[in-house]
VEXDREN-2710 file (C-alpha; in Angstrom, 1 decimal):
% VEXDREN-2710
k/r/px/py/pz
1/UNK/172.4/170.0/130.7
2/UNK/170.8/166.6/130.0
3/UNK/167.9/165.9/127.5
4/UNK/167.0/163.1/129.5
5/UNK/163.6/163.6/130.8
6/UNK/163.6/162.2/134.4
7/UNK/159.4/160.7/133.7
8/UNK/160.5/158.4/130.7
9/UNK/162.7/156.1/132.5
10/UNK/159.6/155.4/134.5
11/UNK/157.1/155.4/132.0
12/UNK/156.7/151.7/130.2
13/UNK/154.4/150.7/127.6
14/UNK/151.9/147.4/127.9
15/UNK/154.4/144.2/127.8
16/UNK/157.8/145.7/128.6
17/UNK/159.8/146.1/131.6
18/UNK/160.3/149.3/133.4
19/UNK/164.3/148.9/132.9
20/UNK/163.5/148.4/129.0
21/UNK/162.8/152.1/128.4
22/UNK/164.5/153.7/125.8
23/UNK/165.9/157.4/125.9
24/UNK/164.3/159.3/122.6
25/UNK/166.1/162.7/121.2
26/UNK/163.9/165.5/120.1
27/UNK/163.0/165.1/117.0
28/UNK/163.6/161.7/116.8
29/UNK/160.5/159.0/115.9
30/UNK/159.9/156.0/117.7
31/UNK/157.4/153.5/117.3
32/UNK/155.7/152.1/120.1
33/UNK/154.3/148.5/119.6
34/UNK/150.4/148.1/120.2
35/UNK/148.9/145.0/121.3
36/UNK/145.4/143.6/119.5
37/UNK/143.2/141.3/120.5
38/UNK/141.7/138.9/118.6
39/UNK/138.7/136.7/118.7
40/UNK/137.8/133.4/116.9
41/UNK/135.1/131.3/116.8
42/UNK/134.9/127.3/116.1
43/UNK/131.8/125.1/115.1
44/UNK/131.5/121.5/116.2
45/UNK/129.2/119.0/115.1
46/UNK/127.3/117.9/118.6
47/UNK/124.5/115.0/118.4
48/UNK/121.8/115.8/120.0
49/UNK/119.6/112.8/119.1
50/UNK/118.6/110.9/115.9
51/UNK/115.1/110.3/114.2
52/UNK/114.2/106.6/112.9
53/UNK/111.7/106.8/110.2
54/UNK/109.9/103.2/109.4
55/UNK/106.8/102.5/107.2
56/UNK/104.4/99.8/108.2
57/UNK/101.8/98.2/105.6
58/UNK/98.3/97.2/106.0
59/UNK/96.2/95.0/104.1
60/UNK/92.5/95.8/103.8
61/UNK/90.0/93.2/102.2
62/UNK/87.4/94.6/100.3
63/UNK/84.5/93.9/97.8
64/UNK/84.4/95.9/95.1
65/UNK/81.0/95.9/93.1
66/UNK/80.2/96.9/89.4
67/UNK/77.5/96.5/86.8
68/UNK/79.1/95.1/83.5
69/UNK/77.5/95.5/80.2
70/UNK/77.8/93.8/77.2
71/UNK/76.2/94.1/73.4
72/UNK/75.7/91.1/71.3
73/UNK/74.4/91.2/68.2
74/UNK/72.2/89.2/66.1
75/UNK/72.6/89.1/61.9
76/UNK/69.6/87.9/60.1
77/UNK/69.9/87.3/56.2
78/UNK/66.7/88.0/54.4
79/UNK/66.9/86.7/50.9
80/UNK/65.1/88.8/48.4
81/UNK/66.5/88.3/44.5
82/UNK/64.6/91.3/43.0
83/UNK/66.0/92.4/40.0
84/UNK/66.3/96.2/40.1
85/UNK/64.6/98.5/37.6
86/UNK/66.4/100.2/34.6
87/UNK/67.3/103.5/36.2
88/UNK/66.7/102.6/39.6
89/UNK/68.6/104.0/42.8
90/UNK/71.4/101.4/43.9
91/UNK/69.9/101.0/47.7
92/UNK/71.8/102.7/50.3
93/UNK/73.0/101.0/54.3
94/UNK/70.5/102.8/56.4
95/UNK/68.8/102.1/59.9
96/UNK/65.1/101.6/61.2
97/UNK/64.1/101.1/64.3
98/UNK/67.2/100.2/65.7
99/UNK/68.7/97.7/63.1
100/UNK/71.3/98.6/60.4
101/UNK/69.9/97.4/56.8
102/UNK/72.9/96.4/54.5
103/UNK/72.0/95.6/51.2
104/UNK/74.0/92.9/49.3
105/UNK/73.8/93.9/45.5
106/UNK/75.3/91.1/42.8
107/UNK/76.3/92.0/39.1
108/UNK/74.9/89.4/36.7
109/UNK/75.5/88.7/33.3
110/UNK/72.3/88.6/30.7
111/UNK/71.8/90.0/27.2
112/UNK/72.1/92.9/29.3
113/UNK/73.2/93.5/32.7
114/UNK/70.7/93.8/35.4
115/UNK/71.3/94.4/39.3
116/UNK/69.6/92.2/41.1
117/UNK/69.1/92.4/44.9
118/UNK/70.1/89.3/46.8
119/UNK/69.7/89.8/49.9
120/UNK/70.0/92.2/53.0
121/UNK/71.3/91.5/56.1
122/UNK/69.6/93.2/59.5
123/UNK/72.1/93.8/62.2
124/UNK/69.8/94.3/65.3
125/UNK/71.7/95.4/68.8
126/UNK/70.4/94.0/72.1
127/UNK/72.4/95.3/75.6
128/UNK/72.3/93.3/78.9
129/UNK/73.7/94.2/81.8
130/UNK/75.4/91.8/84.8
131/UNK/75.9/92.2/88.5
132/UNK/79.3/91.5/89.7
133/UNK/81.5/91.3/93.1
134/UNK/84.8/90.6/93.0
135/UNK/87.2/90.6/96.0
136/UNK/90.4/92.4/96.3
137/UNK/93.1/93.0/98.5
138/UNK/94.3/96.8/99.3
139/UNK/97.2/97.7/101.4
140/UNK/97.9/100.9/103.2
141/UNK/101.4/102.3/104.4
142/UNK/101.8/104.8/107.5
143/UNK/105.1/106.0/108.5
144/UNK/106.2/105.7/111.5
145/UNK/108.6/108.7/112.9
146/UNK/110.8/107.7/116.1
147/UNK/113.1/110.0/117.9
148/UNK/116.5/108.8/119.7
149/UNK/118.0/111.0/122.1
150/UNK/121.5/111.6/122.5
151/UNK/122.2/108.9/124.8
152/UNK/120.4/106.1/122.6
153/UNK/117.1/106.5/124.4
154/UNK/114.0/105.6/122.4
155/UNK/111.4/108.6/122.6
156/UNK/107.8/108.5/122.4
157/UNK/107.1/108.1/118.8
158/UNK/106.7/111.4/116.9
159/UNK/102.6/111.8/116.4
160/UNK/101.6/111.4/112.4
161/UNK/98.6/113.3/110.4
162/UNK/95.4/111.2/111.3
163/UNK/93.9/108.6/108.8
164/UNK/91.5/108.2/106.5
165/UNK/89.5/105.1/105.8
166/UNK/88.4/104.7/102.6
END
């Protein structure tokens, strides 16, 4: 009696020929090789178009108007040569009504030693004020956005945020 099974001679696995098949004993392990399918996937770089961006400046002329102040000041010396009093307060820089008082005081030798006020000087502060225009030149920049299709085709220019004027 044969252990030849009369089905495997005509059973074949995926990829090999029916006359390929192999008798197997009992008992006996056999491996039967699987096929697997894989998948893949590529990137390419595809251009699809191109974006120009440009700037474009603009000159604005303008007059520009300001008040300018100025303060001048006016010294006045007011001779005085009083001799202070024995014990008397050394006078102090103060103000009234609007003009600084500095006093000038000069040491001179005597029998004794005196001070003797020579003088003060009055700073008084007077403020004018002056209309002015002056022109200038200002300049603006916008950019311009521009989009190139694929076949070098200019498109209609990409739209920007709207302006402000100044």
């Amino acid at each position: 009696m044969s252990t030849r099974d009369p089905a495997a001679s005509k059973i074949h696995g995926l990829g090999t020929l029916p006359g390929d098949a192999a008798e197997v004993a009992l008992g006996q392990e056999v491996v039967l090789p699987l096929i697997e399918e894989t998948a893949r996937i590529d990137k390419r770089a595809v251009e699809t178009g191109r974006v120009r961006v440009s700037t474009r400046t603009e000159t604005i002329d303008q007059v520009l108007r300001e008040t300018l102040r100025s303060d001048m000041v006016g010294v006045t010396r007011l001779p005085l040569n009083r001799t202070l009093a024995e014990g008397e307060a050394v006078p102090q820089i103060r103000t009234e009504n609007g003009v600084t008082i500095i006093p000038v005081l000069e040491e001179i030798l005597v029998v004794e030693k005196r001070l003797v006020l020579k003088e003060e000087v009055h700073v008084r502060q007077t403020t004018s004020g002056e209309d002015v225009e002056v022109p200038v030149m200002l300049r603006r920049q916008r950019a311009v956005v521009e989009r190139i299709g694929p076949d070098g085709q200019q498109n209609d220019p990409l739209p920007t945020t709207p302006e402000t004027k100044p």
